[in-house]
C-alpha positions in Angstrom: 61.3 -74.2 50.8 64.0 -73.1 49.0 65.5 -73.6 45.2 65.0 -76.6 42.7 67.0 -79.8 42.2 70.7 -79.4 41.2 72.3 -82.1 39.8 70.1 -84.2 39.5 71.8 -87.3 38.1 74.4 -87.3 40.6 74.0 -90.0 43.3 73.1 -89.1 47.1 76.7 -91.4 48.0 78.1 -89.7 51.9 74.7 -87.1 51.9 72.1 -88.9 53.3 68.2 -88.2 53.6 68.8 -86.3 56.9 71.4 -84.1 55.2 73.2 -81.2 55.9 74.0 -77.3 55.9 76.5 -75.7 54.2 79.1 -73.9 56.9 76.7 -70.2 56.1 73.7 -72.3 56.6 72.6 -70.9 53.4 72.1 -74.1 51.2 70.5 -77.4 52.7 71.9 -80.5 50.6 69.9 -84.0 51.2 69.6 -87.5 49.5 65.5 -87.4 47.7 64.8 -91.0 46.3 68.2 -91.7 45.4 69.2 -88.1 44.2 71.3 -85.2 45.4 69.4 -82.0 46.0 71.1 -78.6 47.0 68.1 -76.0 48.2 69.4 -72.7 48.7 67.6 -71.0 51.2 65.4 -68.1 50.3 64.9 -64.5 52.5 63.8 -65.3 55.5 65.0 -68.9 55.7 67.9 -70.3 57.2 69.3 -74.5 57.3 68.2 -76.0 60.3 66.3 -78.8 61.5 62.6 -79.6 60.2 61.4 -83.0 61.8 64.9 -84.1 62.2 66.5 -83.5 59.2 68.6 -80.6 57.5 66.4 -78.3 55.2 65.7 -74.6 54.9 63.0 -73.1 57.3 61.8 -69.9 58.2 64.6 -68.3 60.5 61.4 -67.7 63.0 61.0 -71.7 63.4 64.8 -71.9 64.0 65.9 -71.9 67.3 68.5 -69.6 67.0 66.5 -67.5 64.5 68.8 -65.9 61.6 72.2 -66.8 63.9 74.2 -69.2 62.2 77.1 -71.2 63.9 79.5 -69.9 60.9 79.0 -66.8 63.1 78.8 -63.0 62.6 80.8 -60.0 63.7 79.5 -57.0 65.0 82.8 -55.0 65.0 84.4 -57.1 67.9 81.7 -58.8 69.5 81.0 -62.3 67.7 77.3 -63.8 67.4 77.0 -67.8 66.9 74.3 -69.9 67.1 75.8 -72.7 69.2 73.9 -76.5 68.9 76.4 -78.5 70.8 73.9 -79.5 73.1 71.0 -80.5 70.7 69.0 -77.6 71.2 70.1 -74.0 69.5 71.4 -71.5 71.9 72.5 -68.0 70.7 76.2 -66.7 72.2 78.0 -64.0 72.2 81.5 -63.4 72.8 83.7 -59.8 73.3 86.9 -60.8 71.3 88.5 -57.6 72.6 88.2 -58.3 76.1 90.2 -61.7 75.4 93.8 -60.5 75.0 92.9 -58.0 72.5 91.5 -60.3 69.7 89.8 -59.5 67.0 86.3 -61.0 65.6 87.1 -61.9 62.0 86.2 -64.6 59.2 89.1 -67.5 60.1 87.9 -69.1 57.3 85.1 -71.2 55.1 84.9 -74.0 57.1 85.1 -72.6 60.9 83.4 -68.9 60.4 83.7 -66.3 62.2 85.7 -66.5 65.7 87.7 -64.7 68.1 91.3 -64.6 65.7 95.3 -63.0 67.6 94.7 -58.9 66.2 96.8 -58.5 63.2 97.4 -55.2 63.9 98.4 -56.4 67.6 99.3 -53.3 69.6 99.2 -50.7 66.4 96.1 -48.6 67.0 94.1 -46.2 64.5 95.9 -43.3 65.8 99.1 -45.1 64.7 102.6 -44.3 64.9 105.5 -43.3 62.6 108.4 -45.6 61.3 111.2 -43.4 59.9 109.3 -41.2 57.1 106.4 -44.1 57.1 102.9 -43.5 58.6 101.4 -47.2 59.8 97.9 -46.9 61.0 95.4 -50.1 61.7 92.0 -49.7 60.2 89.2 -52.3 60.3 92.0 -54.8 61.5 94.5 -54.1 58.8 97.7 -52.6 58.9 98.1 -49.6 56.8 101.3 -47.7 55.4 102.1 -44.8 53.5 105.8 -43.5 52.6 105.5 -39.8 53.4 108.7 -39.1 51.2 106.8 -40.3 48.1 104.9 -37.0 48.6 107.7 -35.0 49.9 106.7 -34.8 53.6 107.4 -36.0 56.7 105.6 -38.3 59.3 104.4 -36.7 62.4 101.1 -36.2 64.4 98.7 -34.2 63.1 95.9 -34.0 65.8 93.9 -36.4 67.8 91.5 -37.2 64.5 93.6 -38.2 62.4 96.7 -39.5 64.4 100.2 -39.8 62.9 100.3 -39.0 59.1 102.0 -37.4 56.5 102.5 -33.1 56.9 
């Protein structure tokens, strides 16, 4: 099992003895006797169910193995281990192929999920705005003034898209 006690003269209070995960399943916190214990997980473990209750186990007794439901991206294909029905079940989703979404970190509490594209339409070929290069790269826009360098926007070739020449 994971770490040592932490905290331990604060009171168990809304944690019970079942406990729970932390939204990365990386840390398993649980009522022991009246105290609060926070485990984090070590390598190769993962918060999960062990006899009915939240701790860290080995990700090979977990039913969804090292998925968690915060999720993981794999550039636009999210991974999530999905236990609305009791049991584990490991899904997949193609955010791309649903209106050109993006698989990003929403936030702390919900993970990763299938997010609008900030870039929306703006590709990594990119496009020019007056004397200004705009580009998307890893899901965020990027700029550069060609003036500042005395130059002007244009396409350069089918590598690098519209830049500065």
């Amino acid at each position: 099992m994971g770490g040592a006690v932490r905290g331990a003269s604060l009171r168990s209070g809304a944690v019970t003895v079942v406990g729970s995960c932390s939204n990365d399943q990386q840390i398993a916190s649980y009522c022991d006797n009246g105290v609060l214990r926070r485990d984090p997980c070590g390598a190769g473990e993962i918060c999960g169910v062990d006899n009915g209750n939240r701790r860290c186990i080995s990700v090979d007794d977990n039913a969804c193995g090292d998925v968690s439901f915060f999720g993981a991206c794999d550039g636009d294909t999210l991974t999530w281990c999905d236990s609305s029905s009791g049991a584990g079940v490991v899904r997949t989703r193609d955010c791309a192929a649903c209106g050109g979404q993006a698989c990003l970190l929403q936030d702390n509490v919900v993970g990763f999920a299938c997010v609008d594209n900030p870039c929306g339409d703006l590709t990594f070929e990119g496009e020019c705005d007056g004397t200004v290069a705009r580009w998307c790269d890893d899901h965020v826009v990027q700029t550069q003034d060609c003036a500042d360098s005395g130059e002007v926007c244009g396409f350069v070739d089918d590598d690098t898209g519209f830049f500065c020449k």
